[in-house]
C-alpha positions as CSV (number, residue, x, y, z in Angstrom):
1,X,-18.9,44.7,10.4
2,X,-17.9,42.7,7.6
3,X,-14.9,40.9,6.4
4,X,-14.4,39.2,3.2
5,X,-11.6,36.4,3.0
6,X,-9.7,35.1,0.4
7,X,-9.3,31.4,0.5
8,X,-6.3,30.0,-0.8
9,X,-6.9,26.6,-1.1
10,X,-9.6,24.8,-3.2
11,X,-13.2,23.5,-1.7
12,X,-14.2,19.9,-1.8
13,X,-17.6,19.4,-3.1
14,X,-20.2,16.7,-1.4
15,X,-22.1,15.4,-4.7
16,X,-23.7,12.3,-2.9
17,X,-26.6,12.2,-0.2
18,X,-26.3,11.5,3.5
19,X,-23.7,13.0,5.6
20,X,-20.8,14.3,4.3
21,X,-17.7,12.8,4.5
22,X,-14.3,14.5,5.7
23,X,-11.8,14.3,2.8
24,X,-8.4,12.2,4.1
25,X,-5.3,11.3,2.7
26,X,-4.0,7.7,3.9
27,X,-1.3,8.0,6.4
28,X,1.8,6.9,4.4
29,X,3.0,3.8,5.9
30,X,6.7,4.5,5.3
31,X,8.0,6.6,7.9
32,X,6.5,4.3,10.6
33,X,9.2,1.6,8.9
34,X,12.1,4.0,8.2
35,X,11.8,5.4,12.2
36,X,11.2,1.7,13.7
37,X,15.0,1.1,14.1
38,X,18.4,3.5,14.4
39,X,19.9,5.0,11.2
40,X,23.3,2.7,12.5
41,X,21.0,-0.5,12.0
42,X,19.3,0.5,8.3
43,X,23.0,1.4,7.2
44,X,24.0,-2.3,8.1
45,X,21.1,-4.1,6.8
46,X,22.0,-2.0,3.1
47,X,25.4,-2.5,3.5
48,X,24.7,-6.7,4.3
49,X,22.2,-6.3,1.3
50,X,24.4,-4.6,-0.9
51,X,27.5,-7.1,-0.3
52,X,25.3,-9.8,-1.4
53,X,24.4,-8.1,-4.1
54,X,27.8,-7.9,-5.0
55,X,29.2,-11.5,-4.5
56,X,26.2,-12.3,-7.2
57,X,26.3,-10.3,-9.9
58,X,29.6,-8.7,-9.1
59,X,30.0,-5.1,-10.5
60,X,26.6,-5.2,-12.1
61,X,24.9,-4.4,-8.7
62,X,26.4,-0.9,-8.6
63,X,24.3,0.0,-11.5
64,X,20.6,-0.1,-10.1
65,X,21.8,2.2,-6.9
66,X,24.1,4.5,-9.2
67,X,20.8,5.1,-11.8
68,X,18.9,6.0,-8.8
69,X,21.1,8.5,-6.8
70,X,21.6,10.0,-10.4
71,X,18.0,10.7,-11.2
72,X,17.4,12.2,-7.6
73,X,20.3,14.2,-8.0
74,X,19.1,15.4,-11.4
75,X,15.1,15.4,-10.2
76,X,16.4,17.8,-7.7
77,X,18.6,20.0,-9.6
78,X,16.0,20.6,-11.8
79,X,13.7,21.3,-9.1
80,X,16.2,23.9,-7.4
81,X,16.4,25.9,-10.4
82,X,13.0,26.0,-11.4
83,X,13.1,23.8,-14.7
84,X,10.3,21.5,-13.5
85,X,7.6,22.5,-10.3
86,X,9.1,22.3,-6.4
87,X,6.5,19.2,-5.5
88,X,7.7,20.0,-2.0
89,X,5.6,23.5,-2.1
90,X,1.7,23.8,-2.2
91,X,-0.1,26.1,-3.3
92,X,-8.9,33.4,11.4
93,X,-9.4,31.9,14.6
94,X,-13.6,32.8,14.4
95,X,-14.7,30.0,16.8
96,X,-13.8,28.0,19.7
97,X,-11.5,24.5,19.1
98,X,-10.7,21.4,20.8
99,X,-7.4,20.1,20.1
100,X,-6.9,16.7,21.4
101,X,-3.4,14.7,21.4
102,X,-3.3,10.9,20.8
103,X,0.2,9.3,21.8
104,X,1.4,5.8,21.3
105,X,4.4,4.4,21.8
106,X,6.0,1.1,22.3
107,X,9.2,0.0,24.4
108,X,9.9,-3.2,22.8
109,X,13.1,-4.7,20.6
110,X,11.1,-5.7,17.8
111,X,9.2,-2.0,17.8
112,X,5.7,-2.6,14.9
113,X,6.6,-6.6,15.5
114,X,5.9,-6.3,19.4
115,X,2.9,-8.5,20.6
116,X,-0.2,-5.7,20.6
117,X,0.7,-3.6,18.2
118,X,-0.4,-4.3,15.5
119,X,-3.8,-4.6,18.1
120,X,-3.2,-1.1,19.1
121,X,-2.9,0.5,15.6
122,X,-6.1,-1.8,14.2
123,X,-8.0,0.1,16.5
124,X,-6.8,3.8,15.8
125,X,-7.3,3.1,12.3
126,X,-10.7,2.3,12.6
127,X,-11.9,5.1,15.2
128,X,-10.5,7.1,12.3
129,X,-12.0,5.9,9.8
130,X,-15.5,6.7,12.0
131,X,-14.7,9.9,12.8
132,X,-13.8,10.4,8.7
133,X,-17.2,8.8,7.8
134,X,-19.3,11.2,9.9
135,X,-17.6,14.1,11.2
136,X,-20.7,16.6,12.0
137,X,-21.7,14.0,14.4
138,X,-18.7,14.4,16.6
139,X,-17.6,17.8,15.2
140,X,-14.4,16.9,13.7
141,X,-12.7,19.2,11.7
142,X,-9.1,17.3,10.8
143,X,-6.3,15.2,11.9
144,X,-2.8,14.8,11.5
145,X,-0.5,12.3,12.1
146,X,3.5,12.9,13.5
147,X,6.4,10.7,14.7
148,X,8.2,12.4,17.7
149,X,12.2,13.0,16.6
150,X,13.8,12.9,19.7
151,X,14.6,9.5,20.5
152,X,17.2,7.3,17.8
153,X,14.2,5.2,16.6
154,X,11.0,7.4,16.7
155,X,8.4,4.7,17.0
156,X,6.4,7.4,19.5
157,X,3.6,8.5,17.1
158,X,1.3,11.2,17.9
159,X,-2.1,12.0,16.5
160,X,-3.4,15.8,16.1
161,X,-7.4,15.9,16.3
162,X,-9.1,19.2,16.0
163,X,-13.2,19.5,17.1
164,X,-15.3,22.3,17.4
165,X,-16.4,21.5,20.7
166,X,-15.5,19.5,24.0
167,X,-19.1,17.7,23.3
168,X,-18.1,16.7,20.7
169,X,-15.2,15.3,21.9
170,X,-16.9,13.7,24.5
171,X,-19.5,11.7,22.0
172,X,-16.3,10.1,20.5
173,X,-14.5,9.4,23.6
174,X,-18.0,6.9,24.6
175,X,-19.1,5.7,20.8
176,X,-18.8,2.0,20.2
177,X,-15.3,2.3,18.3
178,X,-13.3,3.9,20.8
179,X,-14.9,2.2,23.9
180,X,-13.9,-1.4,21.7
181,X,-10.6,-0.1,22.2
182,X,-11.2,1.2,25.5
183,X,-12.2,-2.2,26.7
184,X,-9.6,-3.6,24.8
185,X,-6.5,-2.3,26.8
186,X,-8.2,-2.6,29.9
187,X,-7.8,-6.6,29.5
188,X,-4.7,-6.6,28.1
189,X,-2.9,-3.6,29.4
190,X,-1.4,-5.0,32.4
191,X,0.1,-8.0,30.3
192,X,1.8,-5.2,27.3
193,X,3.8,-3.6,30.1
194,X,5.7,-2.4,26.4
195,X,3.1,-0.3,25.2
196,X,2.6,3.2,26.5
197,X,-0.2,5.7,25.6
198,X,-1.3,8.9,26.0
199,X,-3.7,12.0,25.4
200,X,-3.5,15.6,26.5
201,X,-6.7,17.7,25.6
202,X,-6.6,21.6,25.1
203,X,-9.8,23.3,25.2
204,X,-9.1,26.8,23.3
205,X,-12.0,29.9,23.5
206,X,-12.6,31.9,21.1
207,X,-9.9,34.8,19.5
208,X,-7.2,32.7,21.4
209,X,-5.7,30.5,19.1
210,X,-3.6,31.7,15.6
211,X,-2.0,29.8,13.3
212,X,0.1,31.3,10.3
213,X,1.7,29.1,7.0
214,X,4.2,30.7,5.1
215,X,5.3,28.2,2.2
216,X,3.7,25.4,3.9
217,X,1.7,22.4,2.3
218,X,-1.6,22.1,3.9
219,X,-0.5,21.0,7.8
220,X,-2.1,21.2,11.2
221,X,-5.3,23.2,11.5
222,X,-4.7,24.6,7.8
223,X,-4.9,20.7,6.9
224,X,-9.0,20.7,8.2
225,X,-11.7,21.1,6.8
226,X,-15.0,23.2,8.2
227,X,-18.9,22.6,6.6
228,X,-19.8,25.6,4.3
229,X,-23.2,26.4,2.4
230,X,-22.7,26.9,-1.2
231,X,-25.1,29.7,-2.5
232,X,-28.4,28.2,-3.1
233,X,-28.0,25.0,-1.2
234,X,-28.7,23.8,2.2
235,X,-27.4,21.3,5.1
236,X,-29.8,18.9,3.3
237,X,-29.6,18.7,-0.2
238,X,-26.2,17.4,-2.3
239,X,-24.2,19.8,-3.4
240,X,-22.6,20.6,0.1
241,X,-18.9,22.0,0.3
242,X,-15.8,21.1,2.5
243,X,-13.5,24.0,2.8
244,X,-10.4,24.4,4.4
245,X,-10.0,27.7,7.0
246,X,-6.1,28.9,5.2
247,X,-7.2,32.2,3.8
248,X,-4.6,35.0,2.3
249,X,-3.3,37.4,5.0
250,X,-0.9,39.4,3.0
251,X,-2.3,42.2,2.5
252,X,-5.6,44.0,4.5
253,X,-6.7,43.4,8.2
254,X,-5.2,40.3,8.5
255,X,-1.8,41.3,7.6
256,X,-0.4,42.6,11.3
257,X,-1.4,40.4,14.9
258,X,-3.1,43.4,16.4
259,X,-5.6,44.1,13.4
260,X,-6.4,40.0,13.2
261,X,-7.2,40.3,17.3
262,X,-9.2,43.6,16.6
263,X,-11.6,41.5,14.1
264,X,-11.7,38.6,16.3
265,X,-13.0,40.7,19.3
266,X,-15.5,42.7,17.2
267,X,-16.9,39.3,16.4
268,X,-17.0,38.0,19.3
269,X,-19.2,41.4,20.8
270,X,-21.2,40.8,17.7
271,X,-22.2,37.1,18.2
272,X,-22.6,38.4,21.8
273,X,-25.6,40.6,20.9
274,X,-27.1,38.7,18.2
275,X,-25.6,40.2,15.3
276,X,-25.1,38.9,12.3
277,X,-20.7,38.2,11.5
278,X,-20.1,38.0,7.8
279,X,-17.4,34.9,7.5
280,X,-15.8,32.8,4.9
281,X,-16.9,29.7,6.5
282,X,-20.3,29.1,8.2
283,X,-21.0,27.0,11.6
């Protein structure tokens, strides 16, 4: 059997020697201030800034908040009606995955100010950065980074990773980086009664797992990206390819749930008996 898939999304090309490493976009560091206190308290701290604003310049302070709710109002106008591009829009489960949850979350009045956190946050950033630098040694394929919504001030943040494999997953957990941090909160755990955290991991087999974008920037598992051979090169030579796994399904035998878990069963009785599964993206 063979299956040809469309990919919708751009490759990223390796050009240097050595191993390849995982494209990433920087977390963006300003939703981690916005959520660290209650709407109620930022609406204050404008209105206390704004009055001051006021009783210096008088009238003239209205102007630099008036120029800016005007030019998002017009930015998005012009965006609604299709004048200027929608910079909100962006342009198979094959294997076995490992999703693994990463939770923090701190119970403290001054929230990112609280002693350890700043501690606590050092050290995810640099297991990520790790895990970016060499991702075919622990078979990382992405991560994504959320802020839970439930509570008024959402300084609960959870990170999304995917691997290929629990092995994988299990060389992280006991490399260097993580067991710093490891060793780290066992000394100071007991004395940051404030700071919580947390992983759940969810080992997923083979033609169990589906995931489906409609008008969706590149999120989630669509926001990975899997090793692929470009024709004529090798695992060894530059030239190597990231791709990420979001491939068209609006038309052909992905289009309905039953044809998608048809293919994903034929592959898996294929791979079973040592035959040869034509895919998009190779292991």
């Amino acid at each position: 059997m063979a299956t040809t898939f469309q990919p919708l999304l751009p490759p990223h090309r390796v050009s240097h020697p050595g191993p390849p490493v995982l494209p990433q976009r920087p977390a963006a560091k300003s939703p981690f201030v916005r959520d660290n206190l209650r709407l109620s308290s930022w609406l204050l701290v404008g209105a206390l800034l704004q009055g001051l604003a006021c009783a210096l310049l008088g009238p003239l302070a209205l102007l630099p908040p008036a120029a800016v709710a005007l030019y998002r109002t017009a930015d998005h106008l012009l965006m609604a009606a299709g004048f200027t591009r929608n910079r909100y829009l962006a342009g198979p489960a094959g294997e076995s995955l490992v999703v693994f949850r990463l939770g923090a979350r701190c119970h403290h009045p001054l929230g990112l100010l609280a002693p350890g956190q700043r501690a606590i946050g050092g050290y995810l950033d640099r297991m990520l950065d790790t895990l970016h630098a060499d991702p075919g040694a622990y078979g990382m394929l992405g991560v994504s980074r959320w802020l839970k919504v439930e509570d008024p001030a959402a300084n609960d943040t959870v990170t999304l990773f995917y691997f290929r494999d629990y092995e994988g997953l299990h060389r992280f957990a006991h490399d260097a980086v993580h067991m710093a941090g490891v060793h780290w909160w066992t000394r100071v755990g007991r004395d940051y009664p404030h700071l919580a955290i947390y992983h759940e991991t969810y080992l997923v087999p083979r033609g169990h797992w589906e995931n489906i974008y409609i008008h969706s920037k590149p999120t989630g598992l669509a926001d990975a990206w899997f090793p692929a051979r470009p024709a004529g090169g090798d695992d060894t030579a530059p030239g190597r390819e990231w791709v990420r796994p979001v491939v068209d399904a609006r038309s052909g035998a992905l289009r309905s749930a039953s044809k998608r878990l048809q293919i994903e069963r034929l592959a898996g009785r294929e791979k079973e008996h040592g035959m040869e599964y034509d895919q998009t993206y190779t292991d």
